[in-house]
VOKOLFI-163568 format. One record per residue (C-alpha): residue in one letter; x, y, z; residue number from 1. Coordinates in Angstrom, 3 decimals. Layout:
BEGIN
tordo r: A, px: X, py: Y, pz: Z, k: NUM
...
This chain:
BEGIN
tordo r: X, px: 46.786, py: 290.192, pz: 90.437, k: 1
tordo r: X, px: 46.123, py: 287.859, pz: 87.673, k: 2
tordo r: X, px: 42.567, py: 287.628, pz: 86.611, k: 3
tordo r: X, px: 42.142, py: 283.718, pz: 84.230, k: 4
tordo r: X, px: 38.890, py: 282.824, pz: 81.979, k: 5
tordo r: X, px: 40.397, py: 279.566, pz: 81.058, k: 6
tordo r: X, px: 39.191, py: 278.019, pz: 77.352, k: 7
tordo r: X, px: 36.849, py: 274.657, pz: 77.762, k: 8
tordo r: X, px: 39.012, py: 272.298, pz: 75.824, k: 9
tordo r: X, px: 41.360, py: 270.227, pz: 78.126, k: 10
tordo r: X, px: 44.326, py: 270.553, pz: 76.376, k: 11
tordo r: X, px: 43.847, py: 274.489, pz: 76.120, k: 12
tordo r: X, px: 43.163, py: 274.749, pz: 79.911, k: 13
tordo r: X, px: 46.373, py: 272.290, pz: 80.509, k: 14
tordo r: X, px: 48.486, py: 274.696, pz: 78.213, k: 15
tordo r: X, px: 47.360, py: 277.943, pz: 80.016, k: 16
tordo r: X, px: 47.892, py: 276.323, pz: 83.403, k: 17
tordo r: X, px: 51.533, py: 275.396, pz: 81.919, k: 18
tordo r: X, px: 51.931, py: 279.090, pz: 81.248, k: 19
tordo r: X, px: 50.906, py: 281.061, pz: 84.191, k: 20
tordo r: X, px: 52.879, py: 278.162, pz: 85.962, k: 21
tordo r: X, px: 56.027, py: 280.188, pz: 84.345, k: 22
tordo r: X, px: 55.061, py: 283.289, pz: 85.051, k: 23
tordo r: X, px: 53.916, py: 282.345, pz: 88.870, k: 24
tordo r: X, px: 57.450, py: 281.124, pz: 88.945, k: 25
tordo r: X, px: 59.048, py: 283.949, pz: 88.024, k: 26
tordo r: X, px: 57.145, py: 285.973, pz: 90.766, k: 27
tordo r: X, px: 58.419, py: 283.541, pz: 93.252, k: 28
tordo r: X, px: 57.963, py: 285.208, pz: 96.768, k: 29
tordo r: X, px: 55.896, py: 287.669, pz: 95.538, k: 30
tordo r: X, px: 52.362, py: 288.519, pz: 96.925, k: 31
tordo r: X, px: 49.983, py: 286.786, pz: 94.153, k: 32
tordo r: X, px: 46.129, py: 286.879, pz: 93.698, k: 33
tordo r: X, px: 45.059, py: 284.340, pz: 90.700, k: 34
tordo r: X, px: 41.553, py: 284.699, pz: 90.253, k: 35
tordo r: X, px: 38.944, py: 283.946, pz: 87.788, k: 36
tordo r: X, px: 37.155, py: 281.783, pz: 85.280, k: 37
tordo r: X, px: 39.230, py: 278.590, pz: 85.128, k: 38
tordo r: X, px: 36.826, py: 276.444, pz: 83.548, k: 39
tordo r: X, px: 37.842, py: 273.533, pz: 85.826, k: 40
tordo r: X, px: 36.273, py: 271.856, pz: 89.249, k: 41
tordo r: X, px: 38.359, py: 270.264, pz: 91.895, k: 42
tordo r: X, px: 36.202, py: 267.471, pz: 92.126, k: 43
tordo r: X, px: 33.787, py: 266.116, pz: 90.277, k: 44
tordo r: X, px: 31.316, py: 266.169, pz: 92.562, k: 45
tordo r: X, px: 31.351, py: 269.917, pz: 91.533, k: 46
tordo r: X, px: 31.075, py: 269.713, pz: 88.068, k: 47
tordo r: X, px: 27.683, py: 270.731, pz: 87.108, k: 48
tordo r: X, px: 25.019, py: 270.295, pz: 83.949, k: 49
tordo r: X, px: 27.107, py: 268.510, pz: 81.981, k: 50
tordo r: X, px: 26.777, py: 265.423, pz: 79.457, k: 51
tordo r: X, px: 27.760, py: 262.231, pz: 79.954, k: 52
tordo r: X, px: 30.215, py: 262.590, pz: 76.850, k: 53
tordo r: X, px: 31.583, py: 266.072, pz: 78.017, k: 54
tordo r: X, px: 32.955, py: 264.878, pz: 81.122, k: 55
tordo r: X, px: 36.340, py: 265.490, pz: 81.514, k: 56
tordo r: X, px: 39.068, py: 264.206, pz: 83.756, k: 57
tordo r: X, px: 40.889, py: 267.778, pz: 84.300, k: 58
tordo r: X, px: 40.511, py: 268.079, pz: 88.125, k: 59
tordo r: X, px: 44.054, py: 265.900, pz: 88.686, k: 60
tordo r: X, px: 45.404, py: 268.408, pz: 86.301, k: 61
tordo r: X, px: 43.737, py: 271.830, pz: 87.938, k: 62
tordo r: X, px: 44.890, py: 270.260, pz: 91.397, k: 63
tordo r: X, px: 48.109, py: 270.252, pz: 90.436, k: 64
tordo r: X, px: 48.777, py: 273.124, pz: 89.066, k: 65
tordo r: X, px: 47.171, py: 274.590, pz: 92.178, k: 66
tordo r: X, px: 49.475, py: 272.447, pz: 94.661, k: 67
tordo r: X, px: 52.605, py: 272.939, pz: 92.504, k: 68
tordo r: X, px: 52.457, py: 276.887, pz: 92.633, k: 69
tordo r: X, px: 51.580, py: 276.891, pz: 96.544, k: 70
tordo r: X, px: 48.634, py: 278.751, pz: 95.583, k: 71
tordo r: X, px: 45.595, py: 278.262, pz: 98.029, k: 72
tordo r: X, px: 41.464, py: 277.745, pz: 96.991, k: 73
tordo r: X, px: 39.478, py: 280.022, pz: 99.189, k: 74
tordo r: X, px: 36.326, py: 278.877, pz: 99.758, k: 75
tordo r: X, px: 33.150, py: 281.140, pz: 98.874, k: 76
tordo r: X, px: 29.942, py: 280.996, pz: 100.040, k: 77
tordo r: X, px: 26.873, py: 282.512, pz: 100.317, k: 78
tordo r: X, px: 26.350, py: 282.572, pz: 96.406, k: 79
tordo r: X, px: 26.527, py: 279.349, pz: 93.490, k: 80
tordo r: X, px: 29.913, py: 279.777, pz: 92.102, k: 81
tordo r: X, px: 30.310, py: 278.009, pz: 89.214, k: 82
């Protein structure tokens, strides 16, 4: 299980993604759980209270980091996830 509070800055996230990208690739057929903070929407449709100016592009970024490590967004409900 790896448990991710991602930092706000885009090229800190993209960095950190880079990273665990190794390390998922190292566990290769492995049983993985990545969970957490990642500081990142898929879409942003999702992104919420934000400025104008603060909007950032990193959803083509978190999507492929989740596509290229076959890892799979479960969807929650019943609660505001943010």
């Amino acid at each position: 299980m790896v448990n991710v509070y991602a930092p706000c800055g885009s090229r800190d996230k993209e960095a950190l993604w880079a990273s665990l990208s190794a390390q998922l690739l190292l566990l290769r057929g492995k049983r993985v759980c990545v969970r957490g903070d990642f500081n990142a929407v898929r879409k942003t449709e999702e992104r919420r209270s934000v400025r104008r100016e603060q909007v950032s592009n990193d959803h083509a970024a978190f999507n492929s980091f989740i596509e290229d490590n076959g890892l799979q967004d479960l969807p929650l409900f019943g609660r505001i996830f943010t």
